[in-house]
N, CA and C atoms as a LAMMPS dump frame, in Angstrom:
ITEM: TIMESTEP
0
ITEM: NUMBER OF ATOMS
297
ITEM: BOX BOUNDS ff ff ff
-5.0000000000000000e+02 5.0000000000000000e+02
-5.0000000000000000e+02 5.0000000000000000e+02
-5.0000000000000000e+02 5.0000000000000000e+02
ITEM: ATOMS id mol type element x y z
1 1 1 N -162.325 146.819 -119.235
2 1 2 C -163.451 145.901 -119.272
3 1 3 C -164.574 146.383 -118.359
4 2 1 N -163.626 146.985 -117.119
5 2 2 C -165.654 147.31 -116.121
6 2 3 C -166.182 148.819 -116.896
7 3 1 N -165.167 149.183 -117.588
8 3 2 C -165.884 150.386 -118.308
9 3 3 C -167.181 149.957 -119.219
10 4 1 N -167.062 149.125 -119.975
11 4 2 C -167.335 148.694 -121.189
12 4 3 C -168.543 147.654 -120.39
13 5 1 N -168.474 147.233 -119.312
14 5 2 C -169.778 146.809 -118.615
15 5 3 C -170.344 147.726 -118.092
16 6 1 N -170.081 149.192 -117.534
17 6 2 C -170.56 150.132 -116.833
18 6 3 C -171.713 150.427 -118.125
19 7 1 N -171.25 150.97 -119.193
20 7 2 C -171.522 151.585 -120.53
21 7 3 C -172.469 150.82 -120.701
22 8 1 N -172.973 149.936 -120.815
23 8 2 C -173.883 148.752 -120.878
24 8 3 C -174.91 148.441 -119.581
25 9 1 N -174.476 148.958 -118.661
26 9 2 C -176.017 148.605 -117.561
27 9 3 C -176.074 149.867 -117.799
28 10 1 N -176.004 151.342 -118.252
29 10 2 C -176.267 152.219 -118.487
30 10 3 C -177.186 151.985 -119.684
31 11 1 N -177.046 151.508 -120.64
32 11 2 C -178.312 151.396 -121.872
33 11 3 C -178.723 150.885 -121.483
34 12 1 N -178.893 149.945 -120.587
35 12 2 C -179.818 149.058 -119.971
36 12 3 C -180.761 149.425 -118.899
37 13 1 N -180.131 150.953 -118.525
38 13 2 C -181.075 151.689 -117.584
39 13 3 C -181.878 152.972 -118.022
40 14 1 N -181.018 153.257 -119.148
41 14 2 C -182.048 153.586 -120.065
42 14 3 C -183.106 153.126 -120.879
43 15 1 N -182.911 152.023 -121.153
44 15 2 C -184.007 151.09 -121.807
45 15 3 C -185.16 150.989 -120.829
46 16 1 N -184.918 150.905 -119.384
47 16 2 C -185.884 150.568 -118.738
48 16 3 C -186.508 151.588 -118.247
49 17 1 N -185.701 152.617 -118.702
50 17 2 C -186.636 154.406 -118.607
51 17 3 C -187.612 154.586 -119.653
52 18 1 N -187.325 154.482 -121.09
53 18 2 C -188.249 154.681 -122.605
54 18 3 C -189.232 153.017 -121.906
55 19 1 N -189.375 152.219 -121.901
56 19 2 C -190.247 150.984 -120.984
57 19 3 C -191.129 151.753 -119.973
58 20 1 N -190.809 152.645 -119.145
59 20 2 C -191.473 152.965 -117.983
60 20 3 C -192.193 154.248 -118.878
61 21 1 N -191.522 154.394 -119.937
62 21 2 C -192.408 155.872 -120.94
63 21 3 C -193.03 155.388 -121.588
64 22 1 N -193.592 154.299 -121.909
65 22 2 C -194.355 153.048 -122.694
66 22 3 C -195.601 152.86 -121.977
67 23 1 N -195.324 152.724 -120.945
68 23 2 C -196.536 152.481 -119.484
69 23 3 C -196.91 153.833 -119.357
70 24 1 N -196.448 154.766 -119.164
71 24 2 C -197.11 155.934 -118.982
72 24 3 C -197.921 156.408 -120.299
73 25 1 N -197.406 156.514 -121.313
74 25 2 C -198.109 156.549 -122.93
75 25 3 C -199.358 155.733 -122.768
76 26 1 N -199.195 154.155 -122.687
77 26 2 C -200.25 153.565 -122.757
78 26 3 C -201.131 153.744 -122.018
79 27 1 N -201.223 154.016 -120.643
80 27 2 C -201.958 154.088 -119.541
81 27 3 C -202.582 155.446 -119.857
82 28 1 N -201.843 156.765 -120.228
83 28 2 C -202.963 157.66 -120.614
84 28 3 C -203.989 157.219 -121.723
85 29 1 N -203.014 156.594 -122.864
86 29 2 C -204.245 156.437 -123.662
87 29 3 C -205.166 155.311 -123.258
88 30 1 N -204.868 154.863 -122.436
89 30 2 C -206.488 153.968 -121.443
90 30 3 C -207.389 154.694 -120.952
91 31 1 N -207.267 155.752 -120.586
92 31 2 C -207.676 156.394 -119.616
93 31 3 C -208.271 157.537 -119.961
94 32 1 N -207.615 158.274 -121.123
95 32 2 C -208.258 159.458 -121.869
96 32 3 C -207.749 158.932 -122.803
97 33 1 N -209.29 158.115 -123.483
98 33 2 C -209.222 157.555 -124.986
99 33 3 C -209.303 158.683 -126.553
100 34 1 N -209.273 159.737 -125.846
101 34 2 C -209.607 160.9 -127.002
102 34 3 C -207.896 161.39 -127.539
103 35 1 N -207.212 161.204 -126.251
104 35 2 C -206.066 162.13 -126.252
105 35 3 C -205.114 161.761 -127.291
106 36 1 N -204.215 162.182 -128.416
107 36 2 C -203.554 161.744 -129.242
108 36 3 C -202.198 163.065 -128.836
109 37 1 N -201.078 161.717 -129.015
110 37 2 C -200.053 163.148 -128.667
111 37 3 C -199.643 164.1 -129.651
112 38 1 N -199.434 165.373 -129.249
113 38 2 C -199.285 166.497 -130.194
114 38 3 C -197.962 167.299 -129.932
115 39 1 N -196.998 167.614 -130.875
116 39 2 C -195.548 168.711 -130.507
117 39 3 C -194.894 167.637 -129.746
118 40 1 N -194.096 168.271 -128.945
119 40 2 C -192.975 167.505 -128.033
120 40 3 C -193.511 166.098 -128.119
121 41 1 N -194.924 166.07 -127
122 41 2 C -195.061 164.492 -126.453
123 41 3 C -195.191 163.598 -128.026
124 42 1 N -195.778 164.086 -128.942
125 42 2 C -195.43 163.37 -130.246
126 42 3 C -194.08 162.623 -130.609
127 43 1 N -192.979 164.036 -130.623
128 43 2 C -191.661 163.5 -131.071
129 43 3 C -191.666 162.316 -129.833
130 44 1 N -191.764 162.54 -128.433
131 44 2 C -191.048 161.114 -127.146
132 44 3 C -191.96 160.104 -127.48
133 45 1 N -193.405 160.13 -128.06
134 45 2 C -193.921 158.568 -128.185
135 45 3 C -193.187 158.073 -129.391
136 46 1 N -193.06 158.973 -130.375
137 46 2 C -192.327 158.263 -131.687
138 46 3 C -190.926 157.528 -131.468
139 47 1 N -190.361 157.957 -130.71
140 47 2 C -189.323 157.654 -130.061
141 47 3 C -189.274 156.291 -129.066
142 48 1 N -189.98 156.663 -128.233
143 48 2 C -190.225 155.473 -127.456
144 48 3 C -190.702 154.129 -127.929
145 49 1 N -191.706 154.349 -128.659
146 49 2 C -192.679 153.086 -129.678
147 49 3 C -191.481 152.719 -130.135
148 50 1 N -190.717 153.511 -130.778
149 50 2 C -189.71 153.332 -131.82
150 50 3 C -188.964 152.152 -131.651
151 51 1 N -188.061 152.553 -130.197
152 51 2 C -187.328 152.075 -129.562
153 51 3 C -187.657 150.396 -128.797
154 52 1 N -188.861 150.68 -128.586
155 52 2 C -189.725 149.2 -127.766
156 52 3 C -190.537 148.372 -128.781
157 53 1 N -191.063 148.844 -129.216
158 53 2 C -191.224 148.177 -130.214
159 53 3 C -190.856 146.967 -130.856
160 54 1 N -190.058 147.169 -131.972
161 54 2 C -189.211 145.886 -132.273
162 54 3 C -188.651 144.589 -131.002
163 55 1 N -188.421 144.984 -130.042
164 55 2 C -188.27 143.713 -128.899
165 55 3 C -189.609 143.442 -128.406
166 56 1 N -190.243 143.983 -128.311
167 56 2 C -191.809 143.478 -127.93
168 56 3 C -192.5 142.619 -129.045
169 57 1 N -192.322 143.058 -130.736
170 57 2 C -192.918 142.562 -131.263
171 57 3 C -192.227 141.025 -131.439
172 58 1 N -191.038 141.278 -131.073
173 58 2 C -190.304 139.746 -130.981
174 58 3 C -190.802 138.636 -130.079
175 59 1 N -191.011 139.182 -128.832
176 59 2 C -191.352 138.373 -128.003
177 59 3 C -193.023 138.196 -127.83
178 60 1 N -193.766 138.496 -128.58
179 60 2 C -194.916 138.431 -128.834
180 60 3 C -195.352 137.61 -130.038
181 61 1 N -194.46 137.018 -130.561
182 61 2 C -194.512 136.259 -131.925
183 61 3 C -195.13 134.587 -130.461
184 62 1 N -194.421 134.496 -129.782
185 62 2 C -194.267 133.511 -129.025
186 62 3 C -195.252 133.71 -127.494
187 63 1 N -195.304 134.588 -126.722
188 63 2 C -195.353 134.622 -125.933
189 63 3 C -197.135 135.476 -125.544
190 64 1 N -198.289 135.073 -126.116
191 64 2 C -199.48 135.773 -126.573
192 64 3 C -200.118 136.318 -124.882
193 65 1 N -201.002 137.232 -124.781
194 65 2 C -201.044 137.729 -123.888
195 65 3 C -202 136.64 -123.09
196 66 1 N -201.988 136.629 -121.358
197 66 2 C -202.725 136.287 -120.882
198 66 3 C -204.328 136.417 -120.574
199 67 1 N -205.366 135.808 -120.968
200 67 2 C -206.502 135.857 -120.384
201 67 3 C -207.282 135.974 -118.845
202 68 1 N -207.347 136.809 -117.902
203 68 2 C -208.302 136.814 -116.689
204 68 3 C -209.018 137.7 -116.765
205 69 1 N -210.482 136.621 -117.067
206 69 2 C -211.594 137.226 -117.138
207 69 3 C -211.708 137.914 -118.424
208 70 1 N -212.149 139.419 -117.883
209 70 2 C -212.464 140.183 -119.482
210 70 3 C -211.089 141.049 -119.474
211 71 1 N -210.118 140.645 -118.889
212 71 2 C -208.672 141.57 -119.262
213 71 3 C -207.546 140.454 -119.395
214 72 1 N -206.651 141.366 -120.694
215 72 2 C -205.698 140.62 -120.514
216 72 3 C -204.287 140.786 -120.645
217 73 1 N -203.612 140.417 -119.864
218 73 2 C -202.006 140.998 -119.631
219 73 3 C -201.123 140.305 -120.53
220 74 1 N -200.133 141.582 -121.014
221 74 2 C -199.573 141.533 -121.898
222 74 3 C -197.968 141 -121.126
223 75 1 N -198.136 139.484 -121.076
224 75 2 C -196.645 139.086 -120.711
225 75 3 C -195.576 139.223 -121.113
226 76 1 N -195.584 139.653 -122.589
227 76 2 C -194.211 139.933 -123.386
228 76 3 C -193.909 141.504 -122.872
229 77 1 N -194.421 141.637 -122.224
230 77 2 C -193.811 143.541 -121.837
231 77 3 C -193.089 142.887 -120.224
232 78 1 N -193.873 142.394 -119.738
233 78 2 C -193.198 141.936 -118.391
234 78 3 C -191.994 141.318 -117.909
235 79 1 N -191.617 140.222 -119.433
236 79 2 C -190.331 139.764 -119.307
237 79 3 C -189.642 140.522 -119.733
238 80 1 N -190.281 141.673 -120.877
239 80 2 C -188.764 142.208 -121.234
240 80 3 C -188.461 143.24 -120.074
241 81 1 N -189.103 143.775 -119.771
242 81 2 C -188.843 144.703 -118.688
243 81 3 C -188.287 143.812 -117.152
244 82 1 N -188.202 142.613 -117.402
245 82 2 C -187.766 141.781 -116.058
246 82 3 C -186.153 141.434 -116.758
247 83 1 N -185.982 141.128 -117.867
248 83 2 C -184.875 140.538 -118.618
249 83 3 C -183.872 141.774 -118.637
250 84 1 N -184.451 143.045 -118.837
251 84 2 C -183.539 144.173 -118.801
252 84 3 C -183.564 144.916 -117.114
253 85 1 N -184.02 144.539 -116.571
254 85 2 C -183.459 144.651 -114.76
255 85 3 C -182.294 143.973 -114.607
256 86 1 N -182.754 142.645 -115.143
257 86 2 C -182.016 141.523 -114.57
258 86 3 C -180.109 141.736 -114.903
259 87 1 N -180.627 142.232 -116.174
260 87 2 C -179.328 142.157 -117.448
261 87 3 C -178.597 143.597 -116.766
262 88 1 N -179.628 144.88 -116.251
263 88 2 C -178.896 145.672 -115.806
264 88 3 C -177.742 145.478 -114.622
265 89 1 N -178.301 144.528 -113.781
266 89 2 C -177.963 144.372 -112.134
267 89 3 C -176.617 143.333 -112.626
268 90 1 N -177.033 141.924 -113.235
269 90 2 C -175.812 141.14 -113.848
270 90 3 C -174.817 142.327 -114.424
271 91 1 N -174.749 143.318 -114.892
272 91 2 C -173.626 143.755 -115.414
273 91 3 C -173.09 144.748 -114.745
274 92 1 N -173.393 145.218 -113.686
275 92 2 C -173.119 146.033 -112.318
276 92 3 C -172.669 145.287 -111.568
277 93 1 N -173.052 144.134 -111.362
278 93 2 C -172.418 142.866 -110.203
279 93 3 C -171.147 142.742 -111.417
280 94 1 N -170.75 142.596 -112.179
281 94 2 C -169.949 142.1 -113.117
282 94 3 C -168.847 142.916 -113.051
283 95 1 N -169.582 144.153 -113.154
284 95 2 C -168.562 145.315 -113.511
285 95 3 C -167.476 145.814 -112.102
286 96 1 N -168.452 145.251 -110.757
287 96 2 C -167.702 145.435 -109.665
288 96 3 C -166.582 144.438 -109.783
289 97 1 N -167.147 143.061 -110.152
290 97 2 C -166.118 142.31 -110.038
291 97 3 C -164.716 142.023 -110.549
292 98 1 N -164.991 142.95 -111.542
293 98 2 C -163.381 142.815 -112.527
294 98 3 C -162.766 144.247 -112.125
295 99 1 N -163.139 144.855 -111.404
296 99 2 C -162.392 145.742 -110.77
297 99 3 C -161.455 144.911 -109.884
């Protein structure tokens, strides 16, 4: 059983790696609005979008971004990236415990 929770805050710490490759993707393309990825970085955004994607667009059905001022933050990226910390650490505390 703590295997089978180990195995699991492990995708869960990977998830929050392709998430932290989401922020870096997006933030270049804020920043250098020309840049489109090409070769390698192509295949990791396809990948990444891929991967984040579908849970973002879930929680965005519900959860619409915040307004301050003339910007506005995208809260459905924040919980999921708070929900998969959370979910990582619960299953590491978990996994110690059934040892």
């Amino acid at each position: 059983m703590s295997l089978i929770l180990q195995v699991l805050a492990f995708l869960f710490g990977l998830f929050l790696l392709v998430l932290l490759g989401r922020i870096v993707f997006e933030w270049i393309q804020m920043f250098a609005r020309s840049w489109r990825p090409s070769g390698a970085a192509l295949v990791v955004a396809n990948i990444v979008y891929g991967i984040t994607d579908p849970p973002l667009r879930f929680l965005r059905r519900w959860l619409k971004p915040v307004r301050v001022g003339d910007v506005s933050l995208d809260v459905a990226f924040l919980i999921l990236f708070l929900v998969a910390w959370f979910g990582q650490s619960f299953l590491l505390i978990a996994a110690q415990a059934v040892r």
